[in-house]
N, CA, C and O of each residue as an XYZ file, in Angstrom:
276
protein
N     -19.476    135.473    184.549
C     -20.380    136.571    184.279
C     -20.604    137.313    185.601
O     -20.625    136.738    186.689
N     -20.767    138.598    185.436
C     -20.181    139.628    186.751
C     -21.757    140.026    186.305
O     -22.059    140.172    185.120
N     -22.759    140.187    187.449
C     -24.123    140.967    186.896
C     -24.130    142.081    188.096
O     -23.458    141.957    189.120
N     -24.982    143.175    187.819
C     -24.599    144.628    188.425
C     -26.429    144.885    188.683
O     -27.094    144.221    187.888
N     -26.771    145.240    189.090
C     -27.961    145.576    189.366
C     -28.299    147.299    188.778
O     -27.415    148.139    188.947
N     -29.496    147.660    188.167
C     -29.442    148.583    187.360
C     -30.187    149.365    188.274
O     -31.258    148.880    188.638
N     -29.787    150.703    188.820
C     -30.655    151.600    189.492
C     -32.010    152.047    188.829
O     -32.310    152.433    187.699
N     -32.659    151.848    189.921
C     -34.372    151.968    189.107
C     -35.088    150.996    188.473
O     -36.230    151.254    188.095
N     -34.493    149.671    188.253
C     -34.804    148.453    187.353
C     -34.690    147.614    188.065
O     -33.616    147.191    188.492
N     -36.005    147.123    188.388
C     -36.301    145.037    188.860
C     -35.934    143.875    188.590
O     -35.568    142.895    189.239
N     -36.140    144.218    187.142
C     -36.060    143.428    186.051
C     -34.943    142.965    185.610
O     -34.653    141.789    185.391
N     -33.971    144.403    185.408
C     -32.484    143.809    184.703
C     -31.816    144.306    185.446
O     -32.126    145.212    186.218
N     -30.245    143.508    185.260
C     -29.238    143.730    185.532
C     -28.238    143.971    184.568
O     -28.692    143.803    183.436
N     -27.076    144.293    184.581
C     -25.742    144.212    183.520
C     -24.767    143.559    183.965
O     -24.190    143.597    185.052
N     -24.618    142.960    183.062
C     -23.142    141.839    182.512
C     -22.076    143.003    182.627
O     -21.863    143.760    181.680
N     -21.398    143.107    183.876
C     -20.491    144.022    183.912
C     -19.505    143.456    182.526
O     -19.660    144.226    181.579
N     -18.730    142.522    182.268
C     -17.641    142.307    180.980
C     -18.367    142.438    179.996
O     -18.009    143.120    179.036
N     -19.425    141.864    180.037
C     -19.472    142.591    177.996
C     -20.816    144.026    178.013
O     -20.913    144.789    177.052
N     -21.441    144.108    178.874
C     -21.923    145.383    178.850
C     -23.742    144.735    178.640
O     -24.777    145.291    179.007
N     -23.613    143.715    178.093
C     -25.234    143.141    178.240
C     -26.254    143.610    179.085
O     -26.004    143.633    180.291
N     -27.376    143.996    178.684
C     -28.485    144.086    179.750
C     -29.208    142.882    179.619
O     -29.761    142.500    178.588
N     -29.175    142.118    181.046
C     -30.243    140.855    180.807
C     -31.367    140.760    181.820
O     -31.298    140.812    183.048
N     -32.301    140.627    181.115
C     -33.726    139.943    181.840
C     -33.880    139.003    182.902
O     -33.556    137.831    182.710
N     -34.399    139.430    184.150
C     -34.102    138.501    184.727
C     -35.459    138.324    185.673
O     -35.324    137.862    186.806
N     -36.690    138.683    185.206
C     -38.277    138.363    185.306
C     -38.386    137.344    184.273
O     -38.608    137.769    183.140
N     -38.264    135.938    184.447
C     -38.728    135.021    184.250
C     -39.363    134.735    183.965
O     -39.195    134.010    182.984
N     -40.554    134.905    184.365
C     -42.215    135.257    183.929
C     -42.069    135.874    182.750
O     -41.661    135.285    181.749
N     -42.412    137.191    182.779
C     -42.027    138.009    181.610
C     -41.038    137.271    180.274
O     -41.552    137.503    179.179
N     -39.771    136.463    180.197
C     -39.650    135.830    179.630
C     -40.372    134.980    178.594
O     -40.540    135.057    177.377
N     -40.748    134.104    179.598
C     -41.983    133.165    179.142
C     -42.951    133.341    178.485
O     -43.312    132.633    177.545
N     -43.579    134.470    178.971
C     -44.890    135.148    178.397
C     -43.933    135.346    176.768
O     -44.298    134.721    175.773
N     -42.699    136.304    176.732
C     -42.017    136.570    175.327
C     -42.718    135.946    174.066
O     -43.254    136.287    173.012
N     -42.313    134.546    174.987
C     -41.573    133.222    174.292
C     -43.071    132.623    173.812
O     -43.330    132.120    172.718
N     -43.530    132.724    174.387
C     -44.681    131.962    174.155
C     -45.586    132.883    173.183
O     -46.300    132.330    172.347
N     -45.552    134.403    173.305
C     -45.885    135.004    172.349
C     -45.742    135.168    170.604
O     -46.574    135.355    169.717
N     -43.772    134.940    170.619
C     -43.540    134.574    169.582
C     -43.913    133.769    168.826
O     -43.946    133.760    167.595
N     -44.400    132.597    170.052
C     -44.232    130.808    169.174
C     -45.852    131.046    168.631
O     -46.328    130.472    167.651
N     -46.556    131.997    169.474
C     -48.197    132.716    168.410
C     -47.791    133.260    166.933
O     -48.151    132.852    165.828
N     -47.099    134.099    167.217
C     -46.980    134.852    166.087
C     -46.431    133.616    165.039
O     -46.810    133.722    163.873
N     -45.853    132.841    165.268
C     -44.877    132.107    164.113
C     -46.368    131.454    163.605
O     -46.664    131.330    162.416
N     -47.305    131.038    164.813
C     -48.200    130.048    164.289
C     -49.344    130.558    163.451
O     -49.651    129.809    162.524
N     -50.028    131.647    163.570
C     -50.172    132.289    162.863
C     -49.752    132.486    161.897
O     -50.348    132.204    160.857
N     -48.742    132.962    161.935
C     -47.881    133.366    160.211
C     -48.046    132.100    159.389
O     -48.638    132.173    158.312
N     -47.449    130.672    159.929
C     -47.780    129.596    159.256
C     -48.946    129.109    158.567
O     -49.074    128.524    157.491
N     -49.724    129.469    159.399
C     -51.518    129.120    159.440
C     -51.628    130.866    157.827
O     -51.684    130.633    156.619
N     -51.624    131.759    158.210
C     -51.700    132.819    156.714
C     -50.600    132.116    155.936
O     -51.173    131.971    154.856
N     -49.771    131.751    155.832
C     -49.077    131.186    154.769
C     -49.913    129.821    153.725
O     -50.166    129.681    152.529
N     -50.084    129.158    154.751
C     -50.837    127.867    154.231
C     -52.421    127.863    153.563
O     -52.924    127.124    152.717
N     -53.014    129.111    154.384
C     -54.407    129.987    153.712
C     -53.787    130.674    152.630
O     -54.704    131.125    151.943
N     -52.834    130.936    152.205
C     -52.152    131.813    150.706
C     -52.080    130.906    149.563
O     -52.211    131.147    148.363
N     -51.801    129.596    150.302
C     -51.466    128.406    149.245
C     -52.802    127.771    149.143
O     -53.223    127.165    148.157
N     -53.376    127.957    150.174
C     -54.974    127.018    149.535
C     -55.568    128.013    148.696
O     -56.063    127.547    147.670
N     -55.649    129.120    148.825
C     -56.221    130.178    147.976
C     -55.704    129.961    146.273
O     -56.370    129.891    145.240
N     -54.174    129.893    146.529
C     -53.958    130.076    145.459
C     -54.001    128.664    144.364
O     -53.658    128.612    143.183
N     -54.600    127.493    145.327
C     -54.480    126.517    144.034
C     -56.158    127.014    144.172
O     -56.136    127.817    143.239
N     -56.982    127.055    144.473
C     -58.269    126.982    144.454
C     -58.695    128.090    143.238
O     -59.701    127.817    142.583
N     -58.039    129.186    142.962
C     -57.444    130.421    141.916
C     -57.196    129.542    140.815
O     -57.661    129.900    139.732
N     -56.456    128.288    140.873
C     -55.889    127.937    139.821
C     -56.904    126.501    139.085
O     -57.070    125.995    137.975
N     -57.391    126.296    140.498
C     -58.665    125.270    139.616
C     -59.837    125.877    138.702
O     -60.520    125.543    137.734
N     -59.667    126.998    139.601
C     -61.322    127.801    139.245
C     -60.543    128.272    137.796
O     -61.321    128.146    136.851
N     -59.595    128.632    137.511
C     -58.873    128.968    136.238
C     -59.028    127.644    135.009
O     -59.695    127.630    133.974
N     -58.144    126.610    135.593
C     -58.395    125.316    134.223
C     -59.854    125.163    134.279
O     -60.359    124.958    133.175
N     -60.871    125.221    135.525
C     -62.144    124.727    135.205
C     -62.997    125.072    133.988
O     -63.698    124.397    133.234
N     -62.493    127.159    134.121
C     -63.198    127.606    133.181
C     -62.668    127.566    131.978
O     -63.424    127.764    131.027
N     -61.219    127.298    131.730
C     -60.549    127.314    130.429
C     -61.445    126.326    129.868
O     -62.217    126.707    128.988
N     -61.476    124.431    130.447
C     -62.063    123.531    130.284
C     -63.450    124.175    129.703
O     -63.655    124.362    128.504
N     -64.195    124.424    130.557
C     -65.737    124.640    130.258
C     -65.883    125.700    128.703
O     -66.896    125.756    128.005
N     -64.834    126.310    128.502
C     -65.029    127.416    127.323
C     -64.103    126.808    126.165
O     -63.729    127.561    125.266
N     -63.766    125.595    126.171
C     -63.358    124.705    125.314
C     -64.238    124.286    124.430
O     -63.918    123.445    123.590
C-alpha cells in the first residue's frame, strides 16, 4: 500500500493503487466506533421496548376478552 498525503488534509491520505481515501486520526476513529456501537445499543434497547409493548397490548387484549366473557 503506497499512501500519498492529501493537500490541505491532516487527517487523510490516498492509497495511491486503488485510489482509497483513508483515515488516519485515530482518535477520530475511535470516537466513530464507539459511536456506532451507541447507536446499535440503542436501537436494540427501542427494539426490545417494541416487544414489551407489544405483548403488554396483547395481555391487556385477552384480559379484556376474558373479563367480557
Amino acid at each position: 500500500m503506497q499512501l500519498s498525503k492529501i493537500q490541505g488534509e491532516n487527517d487523510f491520505m490516498v492509497d495511491e493503487e486503488t485510489g482509497a481515501i483513508i483515515n488516519t486520526n485515530i482518535a477520530e476513529i475511535e470516537k466513530s466506533k464507539e459511536r456506532k456501537k451507541m447507536i446499535r445499543a440503542k436501537n436494540q434497547e427501542f427494539q426490545s421496548l417494541k416487544a414489551e409493548v407489544s405483548d403488554i397490548k396483547n395481555l391487556l387484549v385477552e384480559i379484556t376478552r376474558k373479563l367480557g366473557d
